[in-house]
N, C-alpha and C positions, 0 to 999 in steps of 0.2 A: 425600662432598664436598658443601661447602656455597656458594650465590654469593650475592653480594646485587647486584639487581637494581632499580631503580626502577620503579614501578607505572607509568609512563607506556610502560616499556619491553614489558610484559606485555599491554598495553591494545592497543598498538600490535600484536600476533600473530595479533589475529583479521580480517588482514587488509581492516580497513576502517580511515581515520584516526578515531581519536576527534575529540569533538566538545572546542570549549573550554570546555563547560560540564563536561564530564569529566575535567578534566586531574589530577590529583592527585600532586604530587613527593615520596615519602617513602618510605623505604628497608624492604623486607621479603625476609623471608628463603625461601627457597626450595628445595629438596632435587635436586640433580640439576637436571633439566630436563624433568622432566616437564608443570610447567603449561604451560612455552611451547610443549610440543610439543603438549600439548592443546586451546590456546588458537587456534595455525595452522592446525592441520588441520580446527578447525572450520569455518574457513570462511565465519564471518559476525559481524556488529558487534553490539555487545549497549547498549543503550539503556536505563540506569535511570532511574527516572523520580520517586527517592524524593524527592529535595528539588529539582523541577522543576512547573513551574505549567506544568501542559497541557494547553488543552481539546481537542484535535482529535489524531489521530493524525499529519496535517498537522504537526502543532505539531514534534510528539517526532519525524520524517524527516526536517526540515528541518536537523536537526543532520546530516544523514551526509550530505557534500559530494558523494557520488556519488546522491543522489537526487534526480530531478530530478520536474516536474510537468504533469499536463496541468492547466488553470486555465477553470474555469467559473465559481467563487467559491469562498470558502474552506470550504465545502462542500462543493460535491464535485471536489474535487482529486484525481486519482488519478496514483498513485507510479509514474514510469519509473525503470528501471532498464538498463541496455546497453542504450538501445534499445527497451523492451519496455515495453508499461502493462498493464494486466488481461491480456490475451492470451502473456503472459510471467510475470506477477509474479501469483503466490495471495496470498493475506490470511486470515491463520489467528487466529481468536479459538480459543485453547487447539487443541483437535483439530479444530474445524469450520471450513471454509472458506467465506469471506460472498459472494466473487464469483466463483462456478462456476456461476450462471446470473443476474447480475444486474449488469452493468456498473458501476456508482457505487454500492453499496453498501458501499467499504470506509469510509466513513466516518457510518454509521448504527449509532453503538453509540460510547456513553462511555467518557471514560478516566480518572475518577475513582478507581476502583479496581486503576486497572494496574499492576505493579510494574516491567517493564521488555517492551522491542520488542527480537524479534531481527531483522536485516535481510541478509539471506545475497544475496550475489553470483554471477551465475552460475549454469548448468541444477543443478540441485539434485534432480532427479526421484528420485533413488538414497535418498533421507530424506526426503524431501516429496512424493512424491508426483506424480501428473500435473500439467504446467500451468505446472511450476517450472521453465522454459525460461531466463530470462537472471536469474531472482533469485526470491525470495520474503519475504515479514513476516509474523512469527508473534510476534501480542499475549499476553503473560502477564500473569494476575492476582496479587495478594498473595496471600502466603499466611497463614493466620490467627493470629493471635497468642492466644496461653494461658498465666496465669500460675501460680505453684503453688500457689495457695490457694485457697479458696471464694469469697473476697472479689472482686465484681468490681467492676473498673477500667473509667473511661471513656476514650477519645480519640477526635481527630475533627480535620477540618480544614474550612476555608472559603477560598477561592481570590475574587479579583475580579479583572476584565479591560475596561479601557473603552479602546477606540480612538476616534481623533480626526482631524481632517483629512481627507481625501480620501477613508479609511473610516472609518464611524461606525456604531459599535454595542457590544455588551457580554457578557461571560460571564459566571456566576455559578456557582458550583458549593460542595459542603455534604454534608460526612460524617461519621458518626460510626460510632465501636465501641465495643461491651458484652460485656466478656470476662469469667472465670474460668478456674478451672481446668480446667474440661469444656466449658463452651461458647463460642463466638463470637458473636456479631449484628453486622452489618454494615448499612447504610444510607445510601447517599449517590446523590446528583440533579448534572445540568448543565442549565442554563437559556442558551441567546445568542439574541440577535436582532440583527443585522444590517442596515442599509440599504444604498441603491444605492450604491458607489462613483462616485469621482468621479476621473479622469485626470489626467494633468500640464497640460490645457489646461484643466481645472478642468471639464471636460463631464459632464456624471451620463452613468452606461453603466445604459442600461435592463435593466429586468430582473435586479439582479445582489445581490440583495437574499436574504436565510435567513433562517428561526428553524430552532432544535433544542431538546428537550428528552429529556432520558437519565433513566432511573432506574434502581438499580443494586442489589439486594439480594440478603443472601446469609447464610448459616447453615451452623455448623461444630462438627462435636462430638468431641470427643476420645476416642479408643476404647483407646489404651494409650500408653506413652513417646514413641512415634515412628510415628502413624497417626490419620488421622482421616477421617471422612466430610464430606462436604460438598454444599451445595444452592445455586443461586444464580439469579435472576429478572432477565433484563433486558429495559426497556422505551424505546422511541428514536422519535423521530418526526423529522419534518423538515417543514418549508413550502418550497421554493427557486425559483427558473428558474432559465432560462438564454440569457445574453444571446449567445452565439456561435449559437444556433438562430436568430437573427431572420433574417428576409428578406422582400424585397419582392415582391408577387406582388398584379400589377393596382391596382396603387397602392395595396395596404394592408399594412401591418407585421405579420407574423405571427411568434408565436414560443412555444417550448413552456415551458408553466407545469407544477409537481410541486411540488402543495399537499399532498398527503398520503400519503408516504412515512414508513411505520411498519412496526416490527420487534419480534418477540416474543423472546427466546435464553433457554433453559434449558439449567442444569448438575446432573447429579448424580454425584458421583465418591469413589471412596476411594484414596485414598496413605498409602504408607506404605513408613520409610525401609529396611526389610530384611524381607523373604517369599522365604519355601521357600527360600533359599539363593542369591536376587539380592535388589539393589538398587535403592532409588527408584521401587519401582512403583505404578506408579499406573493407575487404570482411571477412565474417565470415560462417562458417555453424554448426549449435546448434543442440544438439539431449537431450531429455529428455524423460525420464522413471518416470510417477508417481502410487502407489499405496497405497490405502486406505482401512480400515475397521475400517467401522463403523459399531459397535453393539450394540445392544438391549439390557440392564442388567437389575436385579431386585437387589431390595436390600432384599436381602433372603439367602437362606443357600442353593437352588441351584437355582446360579446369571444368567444362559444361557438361553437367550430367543430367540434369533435369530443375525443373523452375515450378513452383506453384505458389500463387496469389491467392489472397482471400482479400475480397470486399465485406464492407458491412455498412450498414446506415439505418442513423437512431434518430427517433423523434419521439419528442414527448415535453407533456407539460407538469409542472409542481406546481400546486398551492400550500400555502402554510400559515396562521397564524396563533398568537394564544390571546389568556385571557386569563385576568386575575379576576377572582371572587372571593374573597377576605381570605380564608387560610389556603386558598386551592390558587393554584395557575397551571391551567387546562392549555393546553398545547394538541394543535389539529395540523394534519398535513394527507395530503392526495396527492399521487403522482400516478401518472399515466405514459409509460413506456413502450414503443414497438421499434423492434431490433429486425432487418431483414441480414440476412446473411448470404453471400454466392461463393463461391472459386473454380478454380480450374488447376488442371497440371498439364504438362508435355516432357517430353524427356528428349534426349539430344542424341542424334546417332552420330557415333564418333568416324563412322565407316565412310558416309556420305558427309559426315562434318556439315549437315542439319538439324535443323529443329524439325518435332515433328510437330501435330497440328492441336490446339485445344485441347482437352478434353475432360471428363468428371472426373474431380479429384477420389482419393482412396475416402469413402465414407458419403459424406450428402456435396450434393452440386447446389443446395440451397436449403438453408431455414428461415423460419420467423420463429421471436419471441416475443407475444406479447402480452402484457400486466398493466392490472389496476392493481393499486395497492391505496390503502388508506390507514393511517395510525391516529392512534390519540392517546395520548398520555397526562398526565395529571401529579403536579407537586404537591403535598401536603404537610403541613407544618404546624403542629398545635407547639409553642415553648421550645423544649428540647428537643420533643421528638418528632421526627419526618418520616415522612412514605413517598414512593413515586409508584404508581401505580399504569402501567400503560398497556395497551393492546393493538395488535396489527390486522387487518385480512388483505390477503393479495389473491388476485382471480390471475392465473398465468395460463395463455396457451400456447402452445409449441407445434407449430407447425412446419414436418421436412417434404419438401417441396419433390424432391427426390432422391432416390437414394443412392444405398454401396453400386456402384461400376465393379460388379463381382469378377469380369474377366481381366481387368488389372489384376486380384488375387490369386486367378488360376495358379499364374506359371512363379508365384510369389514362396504361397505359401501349401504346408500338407493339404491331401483331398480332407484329411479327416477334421480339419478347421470349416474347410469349406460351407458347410449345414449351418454354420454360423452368421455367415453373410448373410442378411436377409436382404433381400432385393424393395419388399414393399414401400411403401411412403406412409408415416403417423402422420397422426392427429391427437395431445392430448390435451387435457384440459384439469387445470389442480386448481383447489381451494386450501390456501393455506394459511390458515391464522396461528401467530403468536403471541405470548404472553409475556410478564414481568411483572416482579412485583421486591422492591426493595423498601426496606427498612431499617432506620437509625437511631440512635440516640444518643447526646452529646452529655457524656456522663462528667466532663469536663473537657477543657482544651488540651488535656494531657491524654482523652482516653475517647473516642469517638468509634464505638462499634456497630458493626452495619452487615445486613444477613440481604444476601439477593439469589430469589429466583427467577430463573428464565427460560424460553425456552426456543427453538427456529425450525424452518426447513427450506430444503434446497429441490431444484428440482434438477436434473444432471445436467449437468454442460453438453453443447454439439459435439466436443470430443471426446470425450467418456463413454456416451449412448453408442454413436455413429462410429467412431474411431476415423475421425477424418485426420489421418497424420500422411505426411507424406516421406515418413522414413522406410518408405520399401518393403511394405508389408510385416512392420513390426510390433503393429498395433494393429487388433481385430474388433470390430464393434461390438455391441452388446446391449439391444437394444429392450432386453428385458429389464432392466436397472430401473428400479425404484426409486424413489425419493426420498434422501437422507435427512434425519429427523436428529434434532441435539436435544438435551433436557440439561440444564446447568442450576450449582448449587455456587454461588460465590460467600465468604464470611472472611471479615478481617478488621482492621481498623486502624485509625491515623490521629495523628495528635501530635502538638507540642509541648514539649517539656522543659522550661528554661531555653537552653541555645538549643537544645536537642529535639529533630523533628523525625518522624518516619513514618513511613507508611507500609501496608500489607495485604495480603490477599492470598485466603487456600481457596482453590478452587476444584471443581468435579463435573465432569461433562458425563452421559451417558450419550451416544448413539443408536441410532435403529437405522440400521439399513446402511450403514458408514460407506463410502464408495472409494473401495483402494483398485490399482492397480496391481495387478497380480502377472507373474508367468506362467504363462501353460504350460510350458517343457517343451515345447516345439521351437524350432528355431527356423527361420525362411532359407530361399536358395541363395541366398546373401549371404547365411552363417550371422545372421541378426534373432537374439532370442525374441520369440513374440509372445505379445502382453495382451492382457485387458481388463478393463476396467470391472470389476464385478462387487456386492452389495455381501458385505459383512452383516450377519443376524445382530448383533450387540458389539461395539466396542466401546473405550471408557478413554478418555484425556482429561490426568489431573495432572495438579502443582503447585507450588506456590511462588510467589512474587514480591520480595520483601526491599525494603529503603530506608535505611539509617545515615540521620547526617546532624551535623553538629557544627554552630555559627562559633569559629572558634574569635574570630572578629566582626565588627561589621560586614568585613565588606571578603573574608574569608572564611573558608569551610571546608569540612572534609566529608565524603559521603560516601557510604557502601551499599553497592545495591544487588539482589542476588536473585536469580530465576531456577526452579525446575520444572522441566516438565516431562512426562512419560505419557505410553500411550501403549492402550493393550486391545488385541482382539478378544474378548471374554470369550467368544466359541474355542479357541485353543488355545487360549492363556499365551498370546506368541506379541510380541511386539510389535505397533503399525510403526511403517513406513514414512521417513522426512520428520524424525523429532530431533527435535534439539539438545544437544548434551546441557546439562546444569552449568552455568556462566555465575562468578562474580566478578566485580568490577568495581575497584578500590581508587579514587580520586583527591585530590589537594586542590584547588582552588581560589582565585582570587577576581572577581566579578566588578567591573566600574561602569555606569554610566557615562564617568567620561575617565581618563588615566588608565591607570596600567590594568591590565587582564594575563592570566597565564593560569593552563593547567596541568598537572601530571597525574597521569591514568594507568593503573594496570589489569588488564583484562586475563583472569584465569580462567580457563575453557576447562571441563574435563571430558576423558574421550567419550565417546558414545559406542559401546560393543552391542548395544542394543538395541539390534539390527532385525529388519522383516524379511526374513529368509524367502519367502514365497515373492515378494517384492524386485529382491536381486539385490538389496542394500549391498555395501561395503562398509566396514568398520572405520573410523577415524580415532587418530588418537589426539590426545588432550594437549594442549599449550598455553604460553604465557606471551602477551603481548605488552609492552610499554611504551607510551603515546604523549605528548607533549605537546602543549604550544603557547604562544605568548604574544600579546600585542596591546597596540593602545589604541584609544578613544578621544579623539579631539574632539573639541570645541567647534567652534567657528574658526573656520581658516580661509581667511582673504575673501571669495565671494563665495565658499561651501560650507551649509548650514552644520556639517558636521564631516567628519572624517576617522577612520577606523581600516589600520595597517596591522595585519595578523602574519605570524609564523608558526607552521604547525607540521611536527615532524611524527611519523608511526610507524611501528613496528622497527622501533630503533634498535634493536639489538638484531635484526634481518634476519627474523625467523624464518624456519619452512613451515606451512602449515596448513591446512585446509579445512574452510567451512564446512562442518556435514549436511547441512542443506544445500551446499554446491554439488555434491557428488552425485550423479546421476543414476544410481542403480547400474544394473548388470547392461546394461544398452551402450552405456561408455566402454570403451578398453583405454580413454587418455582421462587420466585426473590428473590438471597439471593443479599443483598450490596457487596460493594466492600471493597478491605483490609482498614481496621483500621490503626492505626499508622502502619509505617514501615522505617528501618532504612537498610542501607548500607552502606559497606566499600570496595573501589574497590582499585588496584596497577595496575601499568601500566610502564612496562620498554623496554627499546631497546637497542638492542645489534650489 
C-alpha cells in the first residue's frame, strides 16, 4: 500500500513546527507509514542549514518558535527550552558536550561547516545523556563530499552580514572544498565584530559590544564505497561583556568584561554505512580545550579590579550504530566523557597600581567530571501504529580536587554564612538511568496522536555545588545539593488537513530535588545580596506548544504559532524563577528555492508578573514586535552555483522592551532593553 503525502506533512511528525524558511509543498511517495512513524517518535525538530546564511547557532534556534532566549548580546545567548537554559538543555558539537562545565560556551564555535541542528523537546536523558532534563541541541557537521575520478573539483562559499540601526556591526565568513575521489580538504573561517547596541529611546546599552573569530578545518579520506576517516581542527575566540552585570557600588559603575574566551575542538572518527552486520556506524574521539576570563571592571580612569580564568579540557569518545530487524530499528550509542576543570583569581591594588599574585578562586581551584553513558533505543512500527522505546545508564564521578579558599569570604561576607563554606574536597559517584517510552497512531494524515513518557537527571554543576563565582562573594556554595531528577508527560498531535497543517504539544514535568537559586537575605560588604543554589522537595514545569499554518499558495503561507509555559515550587505553591511569559507569533510568507522570498512577523509577548520572590526576579511587562524581510534566490550567476541577497528589518516600529530571561534577578541594579529598530543586509554565494 502506497500514499502520497506532502513533505510539509512529514516535516510536521517530528513534533516541532518547522520553520518558514523550511516549508517545501510537493508531493512524494512513501511505503506504508513508516517514515511518519520514524519521524514522531523521534522526538525532535531537525534544522538544515544547506541554503541558510548563519553565523551563530542563535541564528539557526531562532527558527524553532518554541526556543526562546536568555540575552546578554548576540553572543552569548543561551537557548531555553520548557523553562530550562544550560541547567536543562546540553549543547552537543557531534558527541561532545560544550556546557557541562562552562555556562556560555554554547556559542563559542562556528557554524560554517554545519549541515543541520537537532533540537529535541523535553527530558531526553534515555539518548542523551545526563542534563537533558526539558530539551537538548545536537550540532552536525557535513559530510564530505567525493567524486568518482581523480580529478579534483573545487567549491566553496562566502556569506556577508552587515547590520544597521540600533545594531551595528558585521559577519563575514569563507570556505572552500578540495575533493577527489579519495580525498576531502575542507577550509573555512567567520570573522563579526559587533558594537554597542542602542534602544528604542536610541540610548547606547554599555557594554554590549563582541567580536568572534571561528576557523574551521578538516580532512577526509575515503577508505571504500561507503566509509571514510576523518580529522577536523576547530579554533573560536570571542572578546564580549556584559551589560546586565553592571552595578553600582559606591558611586562607581562596575561590570564584568570577557576579552579572551577561546576554544581549541578536535575530531578524529571513522563511519561507515554497513559493519559486521549493523548500520551507520560510526566512532569518533573529540578533545576540547576551553578557556575563559572573566574580569571585574569599573568604569573609572583605572578600570582593573580584579581577573579570574577558568581552564577546562575534555576528552572523550562516541560509538553509535543502529540496526533494522523487520518492524524494529535498534539504535546503540556509548560515550565516554572526562572534563578536568582549574582557575584562579587576583585582584588589582589601585594603591600600588598592581596585581596581586594567583590564587584559588571563590569555590573549587579544580574538578573532574567524568561518565560513561550508554543508550539504546528502539523504533517500532506495526501499520499505523508506532512506539519508540529507549533507555539510558550513565556512571558519573565528580571529583573537586580542592576547595572553597574560605578566607577570600571572611572579610566578604556575615560570620553567620561562614559554617557554610566547607573547606573539604568530594568525591562522588551517581548511577543514573533514564527512560522513555512514546507512542502513536496515524488515525489519518489529518489526525496523528502521540502520548510520551520520560524521564532524566542531573547531577549539579561546579557552580551551584561549590559556588565558584567571582562576583565578590555574592554566591555561597552548597555542597549538600542533591541530584535533580524530572518525570515528564508529553500528549498532542499533528496532521494535515487540505492546505492546513499544525502541530501541538501539552506537556507536564515533575521535579525532585529542582536546583534554584535562592537569597538568603544577607547581603556582603559590597551591598551585593548573596545567593545560593539549594534543592526544592517538588517542583512542576508545564505548557503547551501549539502551530497552525495554512499553504494559502504553493509557494505562500501564513502560520501562527503559540507557546506557554509556567513553573511552580509545589512546597509553597510560589513561582520558579527564569520562565518565560506566554508568546504568540503571527506570520505571512513567501518561500522560493530560487526568486523572490519575504516575510512579515508579529511577535506578541505577554508580561510575566510571575515572578520567584525568594529568587530576586523583577517583573516584565508584555510587548509587540513587527519584523520583516525580503530577498531573492538566484540561479547560477557567472561562475556562482547560486546566489541569495536578503533585507531584513525588526522591531520596526523601535520599541522598548526587554526579554525576561534577560533580566538578572535582584544581583543587577542596570536592566538596560533590548536593540530598538534594527536592519540587515546579508549575500550569500557558492562556488
Amino acid at each position: 500500500m502506497k500514499k502520497k503525502l506532502s513533505l510539509i506533512t512529514i516535516q510536521m511528525c517530528t513534533l516541532a513546527a518547522f520553520a518558514a524558511q523550511d516549508t517545501k509543498i510537493q508531493e512524494i511517495d512513501i511505503k506504508d507509514t513508516a517514515l511518519l512513524q520514524e519521524s514522531l517518535s523521534s522526538t525532535k525538530s531537525t534544522i538544515k542549514l544547506e541554503d541558510e546564511t548563519v553565523t551563530s547557532m542563535n541564528d539557526a534556534l531562532d527558527k524553532e518558535f518554541f526556543v526562546e532566549f536568555k540575552k546578554t548580546s548576540g553572543y552569548s545567548s543561551e537557548p531555553y527550552i520548557r523553562g530550562r537554559g544550560n541547567k536543562g538543555v546540553p549543547v552537543f558539537i557531534e558527541g561532545l558536550r560544550l556546557n557541562a562545565g562552562h555556562d556560555d560556551s554554547t556559542n563559542l564555535f562556528g557554524m560554517t561547516d554545519i549541515a543541520e541542528v537537532d533540537v529535541y523537546r523535553g527530558a531526553n536523558g534515555a539518548k542523551l545523556g545526563m542534563g537533558a532534563m526539558s530539551g537538548a541541541v545536537v550540532v552536525k557537521f557535513k559530510e564530505p563530499e567525493f567524486t568518482n575520478t581523480e580529478d579534483f573539483k573545487v567549491s566553496g562559499f562566502a556569506n556577508s552580514e552587515f547590520e544597521f540601526l540600533s545594531k551595528d556591526g558585521n559577519s563575514n565568513s569563507l570556505g572552500a572544498n578540495l575533493y577527489n575521489n579519495i580525498i576531502n580538504l575542507s577550509l573555512s573561517g567567520t570573522i563579526s565584530d559587533y558594537n554597542n547596541y542602542e534602544n528604542g529611546n536610541s540610548d547606547e546599552v554599555l557594554h554590549s559590544q563582541y567580536d568572534t573569530s571561528n576557523l574551521n578545518g578538516s580532512v577526509a579520506f575515503k577508505t571504500s564505497d561507503d566509509s571514510y576517516v576523518y580529522a577536523r581542527y576547530m579554533e573560536d575566540k570571542a572578546d564580549s561583556e556584559d551589560p546586565y552585570t553592571r552595578y553600582l557600588n559606591n558611586g562607581i559603575w562596575t561590570y564584568t568584561d570577557r576579552p579572551n574566551d577561546k576554544g581549541k575542538t578536535y575530531f578524529v572518527g571513522f563511519r561507515k554505512d554497513y559493519f559486521a552486520g549493523v548500520n551507520n556506524f560510526d566512532i569518533q574521539y573529540f578533545k576540547n580545550d576551553l578557556h575563559y576570563d572573566i574580569n571585574t571592571k569599573k568604569e573609572a580612569t583605572i578600570s582593573e579590579q580584579q581577573e579570574l580564568f577558568r581552564d577546562s579540557n575534555t576528552n572523550g569518545v562516541k560509538i553509535s550504530t543502529n540496526k533494522e530487524l523487520g518492524n524494529h530499528n535498534l539504535s546503540l550509542a556509548g560515550t565516554y566523557s572526562d572534563m578536568d576543570i582549574k582557575n584562579g583569581v587576583r585582584n588589582f591594588n589601585s594603591t600600588t597600581k598592581t596585581w596581586g599574585s594567583w590564587m584559588s578562586a571563590f569555590g573549587i581551584t579544580g574538578g573532574e567530571i567524568e561518565s560513561y553513558n550508554l543508550s539504546l533505543s528502539d523504533d517500532i512500527h506495526y501499520d499505523k501504529l508506532f512506539f519508540n522505546l529507549a533507555s539510558g545508564y550513565e556512571y558519573v564521578k565528580r571529583d573537586v580536587t580542592s576547595n572553597v579558599n574560605t578566607n577570600n569570604f571572611n572579610s566578604l561576607i556575615p560570620a553567620t554564612l561562614l559554617s557554610q563554606v566547607v573547606k573539604q574536597n568530594t568525591n562522588e559517584k551517581d548511577n543514573l538511568i533514564s527512560l522513555s517510552a512514546t507512542v502513536g497512531y496515524e488515525v489519518s494524515t489529518a489526525f496523528i496522536p502521540y502520548l510520551k513518557l520520560s524521564n532524566a537527571t542531573r547531577t549539579p554543576y561546579f557552580n551551584e555545588q561549590y559556588g565558584n563565582n567571582p562576583s565578590n562573594g555574592s554566591q555561597i556554595p552548597n555542597q549538600d545539593l542533591d541530584n535533580e531528577k524530572v518525570y515528564g508527560v508529553d500528549i498532542g498531535a499533528d496532521g494535515q488537513i487540505g492546505k492546513a497543517y499544525y502541530s501541538s504539544a501539552l506537556y507536564y514535568q515533575e521535579y525532585k530535588d529542582y536546583i534554584e537559586l535562592v537569597n538568603t537575605g544577607y547581603k556582603t560588604t559590597g551591598n551585593l545580596p548573596i545567593k545560593q543554589f539549594v534543592n526544592l522537595d517538588e517542583a512542576e514545569i508545564y505548557g503547551a506548544e501549539l502551530m497552525l499554518g495554512y499553504n494559502i499558495f504553493n509557494d505562500i503561507f501564513t502560520e501562527a504559532s503559540y507557546t506557554y509555559t509556567r513553573g511552580k515550587n509545589k512546597d509553597d505553591n510560589q513561582p520558579l524563577a527564569y520562565i518565560t511569559p506566554q508568546k504568540l507569533t503571527l506570520s505571512l510568507a513567501q518561500k522560493r528555492k530560487k526568486g523572490l522570498n519575504w516575510k512579515l512577523e508579529e511577535e506578541l509577548v505577554d508580561n510575566q508578573n510571575k515572578i520567584s520572590t525568594v529568587n530576586g526576579e523583577k517583573e516584565t511587562a508584555g510587548y509587540a514586535l513587527t519584523n520583516s524581510s525580503v530577498g531573492y534566490a538566484f540561479g547560477k550567476v557567472g561562475v556562482f552555483k547560486s546566489a541569495n541577497i536578503s533585507f531584513e528589518l525588526n522591531n520596526i516600529f523601535d520599541k522598548n522592551y526587554r526579554e525576561h530571561l534577560s533580566k538578572v534577578s535582584s544581583t543587577a541594579y542596570y536592566l538596560p532593553n533590548e536593540a530598538g529598530i534594527n536592519g540587515a543586509v546579508a549575500l550569500q554565494v557558492k562556488f
